[in-house]
C-alpha positions as CSV (number, residue, x, y, z in Angstrom):
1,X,-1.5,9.3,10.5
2,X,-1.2,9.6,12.5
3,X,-0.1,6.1,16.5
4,X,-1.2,4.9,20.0
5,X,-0.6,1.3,20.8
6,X,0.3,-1.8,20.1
7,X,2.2,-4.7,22.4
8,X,4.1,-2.6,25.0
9,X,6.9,-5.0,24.5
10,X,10.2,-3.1,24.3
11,X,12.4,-5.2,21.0
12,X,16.0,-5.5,20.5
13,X,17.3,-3.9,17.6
14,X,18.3,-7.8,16.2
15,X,14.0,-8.6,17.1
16,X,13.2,-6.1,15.5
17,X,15.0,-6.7,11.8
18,X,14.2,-10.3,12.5
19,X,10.7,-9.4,12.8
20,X,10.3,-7.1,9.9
21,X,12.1,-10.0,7.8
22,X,9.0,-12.1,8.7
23,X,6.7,-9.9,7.9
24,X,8.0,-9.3,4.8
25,X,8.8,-13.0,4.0
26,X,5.0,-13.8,5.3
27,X,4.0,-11.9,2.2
28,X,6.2,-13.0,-0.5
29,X,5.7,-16.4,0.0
30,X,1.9,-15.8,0.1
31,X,2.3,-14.8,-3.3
32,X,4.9,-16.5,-4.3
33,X,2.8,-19.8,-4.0
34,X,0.4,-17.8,-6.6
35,X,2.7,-17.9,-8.9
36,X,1.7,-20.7,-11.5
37,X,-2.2,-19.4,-11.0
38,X,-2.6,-19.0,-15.4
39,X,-3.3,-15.2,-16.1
40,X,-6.5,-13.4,-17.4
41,X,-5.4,-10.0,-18.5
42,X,-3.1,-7.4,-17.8
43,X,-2.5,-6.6,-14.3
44,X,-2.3,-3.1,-12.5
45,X,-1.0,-1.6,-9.2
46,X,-2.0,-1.0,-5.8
47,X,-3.3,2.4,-5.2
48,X,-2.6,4.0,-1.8
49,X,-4.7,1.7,0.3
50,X,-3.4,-1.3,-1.7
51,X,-6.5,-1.9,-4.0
52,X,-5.1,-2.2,-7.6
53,X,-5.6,0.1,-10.4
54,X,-5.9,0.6,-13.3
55,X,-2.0,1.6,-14.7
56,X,0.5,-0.1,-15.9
57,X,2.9,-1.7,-13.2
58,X,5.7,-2.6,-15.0
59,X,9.7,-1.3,-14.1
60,X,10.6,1.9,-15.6
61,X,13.7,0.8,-16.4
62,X,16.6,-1.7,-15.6
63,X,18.7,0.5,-13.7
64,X,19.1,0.6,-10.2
65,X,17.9,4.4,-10.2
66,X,15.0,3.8,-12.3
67,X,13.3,1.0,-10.8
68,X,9.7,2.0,-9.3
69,X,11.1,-0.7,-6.6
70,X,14.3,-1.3,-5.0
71,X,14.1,-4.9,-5.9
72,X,12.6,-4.3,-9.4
73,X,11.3,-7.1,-11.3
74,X,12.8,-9.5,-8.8
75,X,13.8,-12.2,-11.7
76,X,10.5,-12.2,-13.3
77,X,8.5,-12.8,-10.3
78,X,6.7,-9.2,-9.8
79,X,5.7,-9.2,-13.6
80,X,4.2,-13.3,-13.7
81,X,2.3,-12.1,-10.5
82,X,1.0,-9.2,-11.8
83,X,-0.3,-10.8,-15.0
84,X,-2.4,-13.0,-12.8
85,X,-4.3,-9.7,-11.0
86,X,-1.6,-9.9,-7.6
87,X,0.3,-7.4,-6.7
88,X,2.5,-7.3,-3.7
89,X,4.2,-4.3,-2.1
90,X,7.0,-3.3,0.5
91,X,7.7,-0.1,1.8
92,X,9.7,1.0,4.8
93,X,9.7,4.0,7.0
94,X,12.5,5.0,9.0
95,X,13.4,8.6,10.8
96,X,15.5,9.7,13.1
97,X,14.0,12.9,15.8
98,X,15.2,14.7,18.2
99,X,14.0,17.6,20.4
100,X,17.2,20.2,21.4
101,X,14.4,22.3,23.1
102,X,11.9,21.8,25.5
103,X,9.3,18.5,26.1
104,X,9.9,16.8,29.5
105,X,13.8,15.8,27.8
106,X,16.0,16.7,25.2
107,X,17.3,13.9,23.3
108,X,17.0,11.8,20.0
109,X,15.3,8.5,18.9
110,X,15.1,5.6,16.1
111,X,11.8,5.0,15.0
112,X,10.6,2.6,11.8
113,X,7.2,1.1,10.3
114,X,7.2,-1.5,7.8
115,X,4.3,-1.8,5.6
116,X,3.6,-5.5,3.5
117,X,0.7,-5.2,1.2
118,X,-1.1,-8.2,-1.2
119,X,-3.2,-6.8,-3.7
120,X,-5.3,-9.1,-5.7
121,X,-7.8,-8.2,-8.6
122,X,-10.5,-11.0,-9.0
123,X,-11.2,-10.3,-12.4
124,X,-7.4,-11.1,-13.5
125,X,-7.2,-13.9,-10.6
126,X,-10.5,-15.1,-11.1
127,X,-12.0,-14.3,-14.0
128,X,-15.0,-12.4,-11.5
129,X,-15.2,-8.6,-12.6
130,X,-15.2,-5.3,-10.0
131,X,-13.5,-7.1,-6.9
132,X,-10.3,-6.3,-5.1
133,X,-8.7,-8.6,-2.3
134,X,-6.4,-6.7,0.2
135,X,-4.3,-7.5,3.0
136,X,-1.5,-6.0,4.9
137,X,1.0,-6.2,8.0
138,X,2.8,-3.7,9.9
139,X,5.8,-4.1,12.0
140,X,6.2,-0.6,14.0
141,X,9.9,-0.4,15.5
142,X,11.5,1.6,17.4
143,X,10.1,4.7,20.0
144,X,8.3,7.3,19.7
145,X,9.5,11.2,20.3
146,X,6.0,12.7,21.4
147,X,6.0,9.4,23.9
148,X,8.8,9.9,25.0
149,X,10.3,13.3,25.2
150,X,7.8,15.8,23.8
151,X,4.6,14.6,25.5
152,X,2.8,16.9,23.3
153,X,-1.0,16.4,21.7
154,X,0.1,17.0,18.0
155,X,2.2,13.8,17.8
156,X,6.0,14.6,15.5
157,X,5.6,11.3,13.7
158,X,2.9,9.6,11.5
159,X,4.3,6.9,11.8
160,X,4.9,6.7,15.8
161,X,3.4,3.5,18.1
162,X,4.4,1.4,20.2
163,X,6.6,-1.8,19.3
164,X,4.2,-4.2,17.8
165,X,4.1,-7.0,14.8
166,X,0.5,-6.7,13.9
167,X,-1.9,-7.7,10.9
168,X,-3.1,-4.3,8.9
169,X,-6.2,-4.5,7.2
170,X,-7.9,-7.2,5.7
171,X,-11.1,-6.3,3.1
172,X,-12.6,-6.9,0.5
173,X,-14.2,-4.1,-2.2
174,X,-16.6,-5.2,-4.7
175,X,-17.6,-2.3,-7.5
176,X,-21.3,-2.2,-8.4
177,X,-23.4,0.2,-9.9
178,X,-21.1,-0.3,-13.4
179,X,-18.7,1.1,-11.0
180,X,-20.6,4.4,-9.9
181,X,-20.2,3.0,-6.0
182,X,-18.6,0.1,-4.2
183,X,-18.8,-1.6,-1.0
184,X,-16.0,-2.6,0.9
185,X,-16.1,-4.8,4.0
186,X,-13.5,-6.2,6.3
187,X,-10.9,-5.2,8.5
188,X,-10.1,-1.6,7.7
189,X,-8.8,1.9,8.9
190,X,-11.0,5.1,8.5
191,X,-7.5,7.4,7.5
192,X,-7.0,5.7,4.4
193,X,-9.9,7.6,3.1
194,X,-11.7,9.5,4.9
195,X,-10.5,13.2,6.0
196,X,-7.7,12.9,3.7
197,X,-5.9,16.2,2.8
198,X,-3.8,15.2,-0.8
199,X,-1.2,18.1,0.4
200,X,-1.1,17.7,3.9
201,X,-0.1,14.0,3.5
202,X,3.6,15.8,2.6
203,X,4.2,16.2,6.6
204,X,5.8,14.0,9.9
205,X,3.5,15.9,11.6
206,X,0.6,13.2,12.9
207,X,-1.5,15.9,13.1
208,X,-1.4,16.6,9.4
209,X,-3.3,13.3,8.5
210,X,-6.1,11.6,11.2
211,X,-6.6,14.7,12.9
212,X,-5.5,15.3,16.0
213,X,-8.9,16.2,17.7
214,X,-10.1,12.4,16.4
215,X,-6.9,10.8,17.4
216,X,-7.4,12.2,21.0
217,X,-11.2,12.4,22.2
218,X,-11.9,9.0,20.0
219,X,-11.7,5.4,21.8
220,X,-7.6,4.5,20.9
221,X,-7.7,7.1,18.6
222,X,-10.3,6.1,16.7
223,X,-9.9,3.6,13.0
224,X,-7.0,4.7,11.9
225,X,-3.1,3.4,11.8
226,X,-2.1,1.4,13.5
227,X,-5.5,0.0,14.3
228,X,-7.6,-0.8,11.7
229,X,-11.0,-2.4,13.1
230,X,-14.1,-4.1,11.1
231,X,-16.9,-2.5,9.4
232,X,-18.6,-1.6,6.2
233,X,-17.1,1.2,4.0
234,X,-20.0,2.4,0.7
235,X,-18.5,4.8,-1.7
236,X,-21.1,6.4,-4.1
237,X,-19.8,8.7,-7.0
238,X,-23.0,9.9,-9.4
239,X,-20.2,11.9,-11.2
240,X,-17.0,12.3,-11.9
241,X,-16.7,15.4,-9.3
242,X,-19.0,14.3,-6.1
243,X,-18.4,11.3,-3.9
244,X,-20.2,10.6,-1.2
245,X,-18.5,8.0,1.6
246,X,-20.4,6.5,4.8
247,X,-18.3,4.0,7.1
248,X,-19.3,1.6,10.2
249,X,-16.5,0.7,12.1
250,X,-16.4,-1.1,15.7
251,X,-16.4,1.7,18.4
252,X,-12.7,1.2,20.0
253,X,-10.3,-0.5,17.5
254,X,-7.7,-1.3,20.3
255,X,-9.7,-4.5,21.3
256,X,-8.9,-6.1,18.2
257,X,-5.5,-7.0,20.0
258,X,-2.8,-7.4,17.5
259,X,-5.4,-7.3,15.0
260,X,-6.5,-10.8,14.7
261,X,-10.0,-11.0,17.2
262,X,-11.7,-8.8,14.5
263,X,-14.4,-7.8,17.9
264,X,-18.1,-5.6,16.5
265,X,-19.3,-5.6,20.1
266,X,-17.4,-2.1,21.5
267,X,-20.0,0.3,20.6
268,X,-19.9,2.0,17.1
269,X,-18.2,4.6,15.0
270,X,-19.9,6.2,12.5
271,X,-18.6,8.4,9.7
272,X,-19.8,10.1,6.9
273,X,-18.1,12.6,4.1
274,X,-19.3,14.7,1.0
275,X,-16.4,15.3,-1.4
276,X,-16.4,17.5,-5.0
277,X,-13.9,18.1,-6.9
278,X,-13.0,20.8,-9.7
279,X,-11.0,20.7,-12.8
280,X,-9.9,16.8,-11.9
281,X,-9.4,15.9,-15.7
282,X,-6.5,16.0,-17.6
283,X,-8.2,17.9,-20.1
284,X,-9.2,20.6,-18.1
285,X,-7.8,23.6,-18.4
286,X,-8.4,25.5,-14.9
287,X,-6.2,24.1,-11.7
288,X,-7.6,21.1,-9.4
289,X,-9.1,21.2,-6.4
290,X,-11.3,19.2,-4.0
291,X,-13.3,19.8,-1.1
292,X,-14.4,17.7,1.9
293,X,-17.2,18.0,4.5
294,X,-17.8,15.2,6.9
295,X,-19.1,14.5,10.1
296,X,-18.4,11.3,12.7
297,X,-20.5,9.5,15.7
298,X,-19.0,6.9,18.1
299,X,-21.7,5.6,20.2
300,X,-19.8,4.9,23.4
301,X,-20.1,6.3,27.0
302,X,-17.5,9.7,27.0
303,X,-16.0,11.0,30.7
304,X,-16.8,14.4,31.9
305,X,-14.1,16.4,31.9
306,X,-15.0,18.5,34.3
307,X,-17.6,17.2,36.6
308,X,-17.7,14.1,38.6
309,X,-21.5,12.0,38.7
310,X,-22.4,14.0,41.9
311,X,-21.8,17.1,39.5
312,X,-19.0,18.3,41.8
313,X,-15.8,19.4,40.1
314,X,-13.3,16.2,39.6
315,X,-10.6,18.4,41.7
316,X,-12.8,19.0,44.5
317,X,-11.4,17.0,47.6
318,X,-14.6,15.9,48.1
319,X,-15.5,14.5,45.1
320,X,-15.7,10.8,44.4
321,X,-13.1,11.1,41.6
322,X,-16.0,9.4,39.3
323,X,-16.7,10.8,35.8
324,X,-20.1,12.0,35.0
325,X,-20.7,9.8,31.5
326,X,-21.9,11.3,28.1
327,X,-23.4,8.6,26.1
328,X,-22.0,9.6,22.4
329,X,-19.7,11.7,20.9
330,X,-19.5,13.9,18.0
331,X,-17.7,15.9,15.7
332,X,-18.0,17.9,12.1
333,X,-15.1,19.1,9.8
334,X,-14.1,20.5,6.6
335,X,-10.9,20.5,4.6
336,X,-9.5,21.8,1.1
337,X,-7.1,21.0,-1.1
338,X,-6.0,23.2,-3.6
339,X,-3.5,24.0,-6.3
340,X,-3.3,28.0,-7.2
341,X,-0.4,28.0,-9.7
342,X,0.8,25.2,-11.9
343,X,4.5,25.7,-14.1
344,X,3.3,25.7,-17.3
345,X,3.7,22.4,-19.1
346,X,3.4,20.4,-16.1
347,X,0.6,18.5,-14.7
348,X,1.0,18.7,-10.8
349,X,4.5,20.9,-10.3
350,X,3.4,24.1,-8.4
351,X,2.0,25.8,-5.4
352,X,-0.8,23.9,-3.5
353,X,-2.8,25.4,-0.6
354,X,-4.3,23.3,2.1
355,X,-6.6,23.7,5.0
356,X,-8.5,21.7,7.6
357,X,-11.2,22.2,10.2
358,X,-13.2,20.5,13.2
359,X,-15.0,20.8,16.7
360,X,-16.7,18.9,19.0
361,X,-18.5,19.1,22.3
362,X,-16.3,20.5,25.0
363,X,-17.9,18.9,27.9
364,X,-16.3,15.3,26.9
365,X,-13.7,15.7,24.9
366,X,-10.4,17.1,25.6
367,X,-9.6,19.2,22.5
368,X,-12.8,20.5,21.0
369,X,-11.2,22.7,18.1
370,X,-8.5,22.1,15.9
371,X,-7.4,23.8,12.5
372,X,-4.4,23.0,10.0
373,X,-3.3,25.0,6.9
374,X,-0.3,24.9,4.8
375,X,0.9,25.4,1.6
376,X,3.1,23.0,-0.5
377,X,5.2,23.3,-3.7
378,X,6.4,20.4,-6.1
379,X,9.4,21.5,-8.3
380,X,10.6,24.4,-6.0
381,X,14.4,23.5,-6.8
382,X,15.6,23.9,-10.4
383,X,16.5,20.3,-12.2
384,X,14.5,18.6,-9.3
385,X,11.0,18.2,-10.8
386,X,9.7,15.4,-8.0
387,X,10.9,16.9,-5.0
388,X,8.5,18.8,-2.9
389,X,9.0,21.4,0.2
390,X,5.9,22.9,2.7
391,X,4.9,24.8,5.0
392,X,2.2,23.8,7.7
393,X,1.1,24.5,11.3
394,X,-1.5,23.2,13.3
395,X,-3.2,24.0,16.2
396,X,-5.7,21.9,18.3
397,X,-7.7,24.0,21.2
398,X,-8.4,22.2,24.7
399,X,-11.8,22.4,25.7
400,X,-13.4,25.0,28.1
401,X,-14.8,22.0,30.5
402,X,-11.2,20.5,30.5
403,X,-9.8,24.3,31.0
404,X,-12.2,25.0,33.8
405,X,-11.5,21.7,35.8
406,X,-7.6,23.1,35.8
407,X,-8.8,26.5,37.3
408,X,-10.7,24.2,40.1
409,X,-7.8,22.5,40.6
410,X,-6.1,25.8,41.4
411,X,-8.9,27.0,43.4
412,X,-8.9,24.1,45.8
413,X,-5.1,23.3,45.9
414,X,-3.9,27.0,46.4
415,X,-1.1,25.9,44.5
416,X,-0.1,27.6,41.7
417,X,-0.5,25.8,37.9
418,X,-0.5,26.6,34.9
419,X,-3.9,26.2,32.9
420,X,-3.9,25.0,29.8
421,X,-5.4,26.5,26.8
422,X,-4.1,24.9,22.8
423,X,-0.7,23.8,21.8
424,X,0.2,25.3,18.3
425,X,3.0,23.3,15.8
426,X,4.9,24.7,13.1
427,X,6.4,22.3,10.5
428,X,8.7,23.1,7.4
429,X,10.2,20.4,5.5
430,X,11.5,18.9,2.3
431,X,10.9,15.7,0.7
432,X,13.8,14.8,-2.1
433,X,12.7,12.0,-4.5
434,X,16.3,10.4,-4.8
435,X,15.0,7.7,-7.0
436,X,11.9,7.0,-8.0
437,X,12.0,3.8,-4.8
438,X,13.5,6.4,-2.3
439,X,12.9,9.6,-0.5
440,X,14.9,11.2,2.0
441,X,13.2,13.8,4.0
442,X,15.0,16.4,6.6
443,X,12.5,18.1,8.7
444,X,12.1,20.7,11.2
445,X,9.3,21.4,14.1
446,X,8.4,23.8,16.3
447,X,5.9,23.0,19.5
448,X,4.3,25.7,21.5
449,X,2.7,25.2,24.6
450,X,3.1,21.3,24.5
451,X,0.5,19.5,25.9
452,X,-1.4,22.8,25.5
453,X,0.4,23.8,28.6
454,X,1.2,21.2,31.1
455,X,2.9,21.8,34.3
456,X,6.7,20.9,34.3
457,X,7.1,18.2,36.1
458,X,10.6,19.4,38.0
459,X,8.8,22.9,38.1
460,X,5.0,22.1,38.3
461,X,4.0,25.9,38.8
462,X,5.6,26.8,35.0
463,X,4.4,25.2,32.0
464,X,6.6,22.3,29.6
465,X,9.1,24.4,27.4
466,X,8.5,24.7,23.8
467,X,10.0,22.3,22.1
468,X,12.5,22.8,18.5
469,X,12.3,19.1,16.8
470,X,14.9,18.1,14.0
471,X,14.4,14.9,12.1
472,X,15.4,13.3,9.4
473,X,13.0,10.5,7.7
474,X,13.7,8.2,4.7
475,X,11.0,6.0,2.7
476,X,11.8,2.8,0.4
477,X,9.4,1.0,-1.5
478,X,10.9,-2.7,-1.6
């Protein structure tokens, strides 16, 4: 979910509540000069990405613990602005981390990301059928663990950047087809739907949602949060259980600044997946499932990781320190998402299994293989049907090119190093649903080999301790 850059501004703590009050104000009164628009029809949520769907978004209830949102109904407002197709959202991430173990330091940080989302449907807004309108702001807070402390590949936070008040995406999807596929153009990011593990979205772990091999070798780490980039997104589903998805996105996101020049000329990034799905209807007796194979392009020049462009080795004194260039880069994976047992008279309380793989060429990329598994389970604790606990690890393989150039580094220095070979996490944590607007979320991680295996910088001839991460995160949906 990943979490590489914004402004490297460093904010005070007063900055940054000031700034996440704008963002959030930004989008209120957005909508809130909507508000007289007449209605068309019943309105319905945002989905995950912000589109609206097709449920009912009306408060469960009046109480402060049964709201859907902290700030419920908000006097009438939510509910007038939903019956005109608008639906605006809130939600912020906050966490606390801290490594007692290894990294390059022990210590603690702060870290928050606030999310402001406006949803419109233009059927209900504008009486024109199959369209959805989305925009959204972050305001990342805080600093990072990994950045900081850990400087490890497998970043501890999905959430984790650097300071920055940035617009989000900014697209609009129009169904066609009588709603067998839909194009969706306009600022986005590639993580909101593409290599998305349902289970593994439970983690802090980065590495647990844009994968970690992407979110290194790509240009900034590829589409994903916190940089969406333009392109064209078609989704094509000739049944209920396949999809087919095929995105073009500009090549290196991070030159859309804070979001606004909306650049195409950075090369390209292209991205395909193939999903099916078993058992998806309610009515179906057996236990869902879905599967994802996909594969991804980005058409810009990649550096050597071993060889300079006089094909000497990069640590050879007399090299001219110059990358050879690939043109292109690649990369193929498959994940799985399933559920194996389901408490009887439940829907989605159980014991899900997940699993995720993908390579690419060693020559440019630094990691060229990386896997993650886990296993999840909704209910675990008696009396506290919406909590969920799991179980992952991941573990992303540096490349033999990238390998060999830290044996030639040895070989020419005569100094000892360590060469690095995969860094390997292990997550277990626990996600209590307090109400149904806030989760708290204690978490623990284990890093081996961080870095894969970097030298220590007070002790360059031993590698980076392993590193025991303890964190605690909390979510509210405003």
């Amino acid at each position: 979910m990943c979490l590489e850059s914004g402004t490297s501004t460093v904010m005070s703590r007063r900055g940054s509540l000031q700034e996440r009050a704008l963002v959030i104000a930004f989008a209120a009164l957005a909508s809130g000069s909507l508000m007289e628009v007449p209605a068309f029809a019943q309105t319905a949520p945002a989905d995950a990405s912000g589109a609206v769907s097709a449920a009912d978004t009306s408060q469960s209830g009046d109480g402060l613990g049964d709201r859907d949102t902290l700030l419920g109904d908000l006097g009438g407002v939510r509910s007038r602005l939903e019956d005109t197709g608008i639906v605006l959202k809130a939600q912020e991430t906050s966490e606390v981390l801290g490594n007692v173990t290894g990294g390059i330091r022990q210590g603690a940080i702060y870290e928050g990301s606030t999310l402001a989302t406006l949803s419109i449907d233009t059927e209900r807004f504008l009486g024109f059928g199959g369209g959805t309108f989305t925009v959204s702001g972050l305001q990342i807070h805080g600093k990072g663990l990994s950045a900081n402390n850990l400087d490890n590949l497998n970043v501890a936070s999905s959430i984790e950047a650097k300071p920055s008040t940035r617009l989000f995406e900014l697209w609009y999807e129009q169904s066609i087809l009588s709603g067998r596929a839909s194009i969706r153009i306009g600022q986005q990011a590639a993580d909101q739907e593409f290599s998305v593990s349902q289970f593994g979205a439970l983690f802090l772990n980065s590495g647990f949602g844009w994968a970690t091999l992407t979110a290194n070798d790509l240009p900034s780490g590829g589409p994903a949060y916190p940089f969406a980039t333009p392109g064209v997104r078609l989704k094509i589903q000739p049944s209920d259980e396949l999809v087919v998805l095929v995105g073009l996105y500009n090549g290196d996101p991070a030159d859309n600044g804070s979001g606004t020049s909306f650049r195409v000329d950075n090369g390209a990034f292209l991205i395909g997946e193939v999903q099916y799905s078993i058992n998806g209807s309610e009515d179906d007796a057996g236990l869902p499932g879905t599967y994802k194979v996909g594969a991804w392009y980005n058409s810009n020049s990649f550096p050597d990781q071993r060889f300079g462009a006089g094909d000497k080795s990069l640590a050879n004194p007399e090299s001219d320190d110059v990358p050879l260039l690939h043109r292109g880069d690649w990369g193929i994976y498959a994940l799985a998402d399933q559920m194996i047992y389901r408490v009887p008279g439940t829907k989605d309380q159980g014991l899900g299994l997940f699993g995720r793989i993908m390579v690419a060429p060693s020559d440019r990329n630094e990691i060229s293989f990386y896997f993650n598994a886990g296993a999840t389970y909704k209910g675990l604790v008696t009396g506290r049907p919406d909590d969920t606990a799991g179980i992952g690890v991941i573990y992303a393989r540096i490349g033999n090119a990238a390998r060999n150039r830290d044996e030639d580094t040895v070989a020419f220095s005569g100094a000892a190093r360590p060469i690095r070979d995969a860094e390997t996490v292990f997550e277990v944590t626990y996600q209590a649903q307090i109400t149904p607007w806030w989760a708290l979320q204690p978490d623990f991680q284990y890093v081996f080999s961080p870095g894969g295996g970097i030298p220590d910088p007070g002790e360059p001839s031993k590698r980076i301790g392993n590193a025991a991460v303890l964190g605690l995160r909390t979510t509210i949906t405003f």
